[in-house]
N, CA, C and O of each residue as an XYZ file, in Angstrom:
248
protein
N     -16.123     -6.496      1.205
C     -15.052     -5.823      0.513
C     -13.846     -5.780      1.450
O     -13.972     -5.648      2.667
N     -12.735     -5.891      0.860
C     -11.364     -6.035      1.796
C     -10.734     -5.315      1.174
O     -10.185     -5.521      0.091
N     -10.766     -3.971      2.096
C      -9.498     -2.779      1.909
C      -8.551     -2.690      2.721
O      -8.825     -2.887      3.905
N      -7.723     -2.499      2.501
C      -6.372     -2.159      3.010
C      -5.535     -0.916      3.474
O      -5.596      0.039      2.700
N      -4.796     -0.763      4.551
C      -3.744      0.217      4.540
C      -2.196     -0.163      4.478
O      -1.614     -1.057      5.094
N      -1.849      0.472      3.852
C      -0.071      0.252      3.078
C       0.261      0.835      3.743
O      -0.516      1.782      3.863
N       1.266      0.918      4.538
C       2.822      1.304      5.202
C       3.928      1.451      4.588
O       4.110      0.803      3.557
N       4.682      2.118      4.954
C       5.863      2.440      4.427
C       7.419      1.781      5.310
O       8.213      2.380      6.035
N       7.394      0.714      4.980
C       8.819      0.117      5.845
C       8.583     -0.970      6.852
O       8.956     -2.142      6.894
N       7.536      0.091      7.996
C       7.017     -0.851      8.735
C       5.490     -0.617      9.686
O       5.023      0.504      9.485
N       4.698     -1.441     10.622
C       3.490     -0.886     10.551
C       3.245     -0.278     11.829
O       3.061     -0.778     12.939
N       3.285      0.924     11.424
C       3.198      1.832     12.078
C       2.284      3.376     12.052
O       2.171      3.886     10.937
N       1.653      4.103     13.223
C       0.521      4.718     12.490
C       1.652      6.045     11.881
O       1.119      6.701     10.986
N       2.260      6.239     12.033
C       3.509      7.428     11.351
C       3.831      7.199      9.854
O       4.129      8.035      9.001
N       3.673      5.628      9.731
C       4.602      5.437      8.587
C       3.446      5.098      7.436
O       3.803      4.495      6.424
N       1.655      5.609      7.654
C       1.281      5.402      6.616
C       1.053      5.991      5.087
O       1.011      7.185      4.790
N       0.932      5.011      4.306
C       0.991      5.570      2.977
C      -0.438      5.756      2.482
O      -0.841      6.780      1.929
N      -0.956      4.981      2.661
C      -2.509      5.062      2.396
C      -3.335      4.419      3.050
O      -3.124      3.451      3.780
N      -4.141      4.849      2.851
C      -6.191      4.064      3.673
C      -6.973      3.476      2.960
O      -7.090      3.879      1.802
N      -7.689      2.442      3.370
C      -8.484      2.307      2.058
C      -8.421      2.020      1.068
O      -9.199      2.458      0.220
N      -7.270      1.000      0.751
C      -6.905      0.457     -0.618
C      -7.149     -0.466     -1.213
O      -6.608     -1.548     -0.985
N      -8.129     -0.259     -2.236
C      -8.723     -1.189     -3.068
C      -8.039     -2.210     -4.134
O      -8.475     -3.325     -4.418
N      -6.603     -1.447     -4.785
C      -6.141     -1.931     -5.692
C      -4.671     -1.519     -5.636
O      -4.104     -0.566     -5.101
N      -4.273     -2.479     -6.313
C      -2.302     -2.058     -6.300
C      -2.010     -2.411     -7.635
O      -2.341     -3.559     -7.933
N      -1.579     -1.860     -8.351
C      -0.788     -1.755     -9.769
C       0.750     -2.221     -9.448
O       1.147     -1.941     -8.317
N       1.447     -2.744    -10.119
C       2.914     -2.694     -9.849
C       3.376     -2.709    -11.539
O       2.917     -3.292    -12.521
N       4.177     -2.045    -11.392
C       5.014     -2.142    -13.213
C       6.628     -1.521    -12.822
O       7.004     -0.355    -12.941
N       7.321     -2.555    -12.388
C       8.871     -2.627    -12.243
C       9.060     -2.467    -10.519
O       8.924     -3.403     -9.731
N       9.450     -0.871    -10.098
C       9.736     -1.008     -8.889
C       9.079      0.593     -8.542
O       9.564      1.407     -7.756
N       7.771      0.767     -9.425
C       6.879      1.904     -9.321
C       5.294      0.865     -8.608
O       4.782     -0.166     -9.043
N       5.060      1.427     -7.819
C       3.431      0.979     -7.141
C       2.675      1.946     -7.107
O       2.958      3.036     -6.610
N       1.624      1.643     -7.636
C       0.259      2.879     -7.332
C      -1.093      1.645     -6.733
O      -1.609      0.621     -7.180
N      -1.229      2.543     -5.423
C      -2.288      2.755     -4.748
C      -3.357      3.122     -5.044
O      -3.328      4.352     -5.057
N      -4.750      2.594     -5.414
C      -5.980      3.391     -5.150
C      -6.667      2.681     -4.029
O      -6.558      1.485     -3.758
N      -7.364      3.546     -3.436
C      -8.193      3.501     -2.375
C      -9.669      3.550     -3.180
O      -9.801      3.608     -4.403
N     -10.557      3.519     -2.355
C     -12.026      3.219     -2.147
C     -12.664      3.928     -3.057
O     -13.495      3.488     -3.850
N     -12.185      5.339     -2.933
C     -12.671      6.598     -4.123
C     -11.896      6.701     -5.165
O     -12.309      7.707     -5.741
N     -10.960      6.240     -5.799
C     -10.471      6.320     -6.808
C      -8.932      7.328     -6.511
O      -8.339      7.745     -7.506
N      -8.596      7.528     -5.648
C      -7.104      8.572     -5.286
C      -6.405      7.658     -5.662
O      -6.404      6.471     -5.338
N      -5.734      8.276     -6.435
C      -4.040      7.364     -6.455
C      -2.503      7.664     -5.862
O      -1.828      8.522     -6.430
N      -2.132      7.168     -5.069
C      -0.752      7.455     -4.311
C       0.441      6.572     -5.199
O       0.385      5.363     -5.423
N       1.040      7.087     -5.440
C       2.635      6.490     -6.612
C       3.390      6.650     -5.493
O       3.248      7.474     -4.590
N       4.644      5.330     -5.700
C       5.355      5.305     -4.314
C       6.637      4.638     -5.393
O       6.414      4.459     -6.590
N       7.611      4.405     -4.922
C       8.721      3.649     -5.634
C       9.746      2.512     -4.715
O      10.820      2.964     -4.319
N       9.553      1.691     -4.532
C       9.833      0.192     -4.024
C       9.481     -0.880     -4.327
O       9.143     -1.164     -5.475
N       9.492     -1.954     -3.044
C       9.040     -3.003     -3.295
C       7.791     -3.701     -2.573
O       7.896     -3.247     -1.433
N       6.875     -4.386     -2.573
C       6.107     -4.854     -1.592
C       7.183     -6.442     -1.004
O       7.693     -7.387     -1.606
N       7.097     -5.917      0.772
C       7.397     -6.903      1.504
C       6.721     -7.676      2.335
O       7.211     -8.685      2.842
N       5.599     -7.290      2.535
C       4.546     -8.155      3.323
C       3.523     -7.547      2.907
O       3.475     -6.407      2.444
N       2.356     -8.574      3.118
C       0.617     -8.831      2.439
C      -0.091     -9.485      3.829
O       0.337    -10.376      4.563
N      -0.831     -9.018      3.875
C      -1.425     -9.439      5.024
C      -3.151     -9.342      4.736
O      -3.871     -8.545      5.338
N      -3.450     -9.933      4.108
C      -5.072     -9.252      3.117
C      -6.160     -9.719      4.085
O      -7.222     -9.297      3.628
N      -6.408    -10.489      5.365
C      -6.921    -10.432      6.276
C      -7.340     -9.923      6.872
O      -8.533     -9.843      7.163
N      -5.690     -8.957      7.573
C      -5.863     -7.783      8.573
C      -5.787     -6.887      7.981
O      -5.833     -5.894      8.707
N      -5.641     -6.559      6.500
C      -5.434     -5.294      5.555
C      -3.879     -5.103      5.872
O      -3.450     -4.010      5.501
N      -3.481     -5.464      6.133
C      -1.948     -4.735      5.898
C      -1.092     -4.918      4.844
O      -0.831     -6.096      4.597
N      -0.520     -3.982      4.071
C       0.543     -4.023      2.652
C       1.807     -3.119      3.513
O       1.731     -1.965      3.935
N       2.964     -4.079      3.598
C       3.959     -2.931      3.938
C       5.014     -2.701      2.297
O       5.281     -3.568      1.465
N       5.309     -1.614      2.299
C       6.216     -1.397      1.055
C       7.239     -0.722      1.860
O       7.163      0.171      2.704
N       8.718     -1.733      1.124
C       9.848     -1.408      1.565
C      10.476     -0.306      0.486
O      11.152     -0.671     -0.475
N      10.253      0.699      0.689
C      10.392      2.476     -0.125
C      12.386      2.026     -0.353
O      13.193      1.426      0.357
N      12.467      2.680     -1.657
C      13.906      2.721     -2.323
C      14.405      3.909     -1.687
O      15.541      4.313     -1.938
């Protein structure tokens, strides 16, 4: 299984948005996050880098 942590801007341990992210929704310039257990984090930007290897999602926040 390949989960992820999302950042906010850039990757950094300050700037995270979530842990553990299983899934990403996008519908316009709204993103929701779920992680492993089902939490959902709503954020409003864009995704700028994917990194599904090392888990990294950075989202560049409006």
């Amino acid at each position: 299984m390949c989960l992820s942590t999302a950042y906010i801007n850039e990757k950094s341990d300050d700037r995270i948005a979530a842990r553990y992210v299983s899934s990403i929704d996008i519908d316009g310039d709204k993103i929701t996050l779920t992680d492993v257990i089902g939490s959902k984090t709503e954020l409003t930007g864009t995704i700028s880098y994917v990194d599904l290897t090392g888990g990294v999602v950075i989202i560049k926040a409006n």
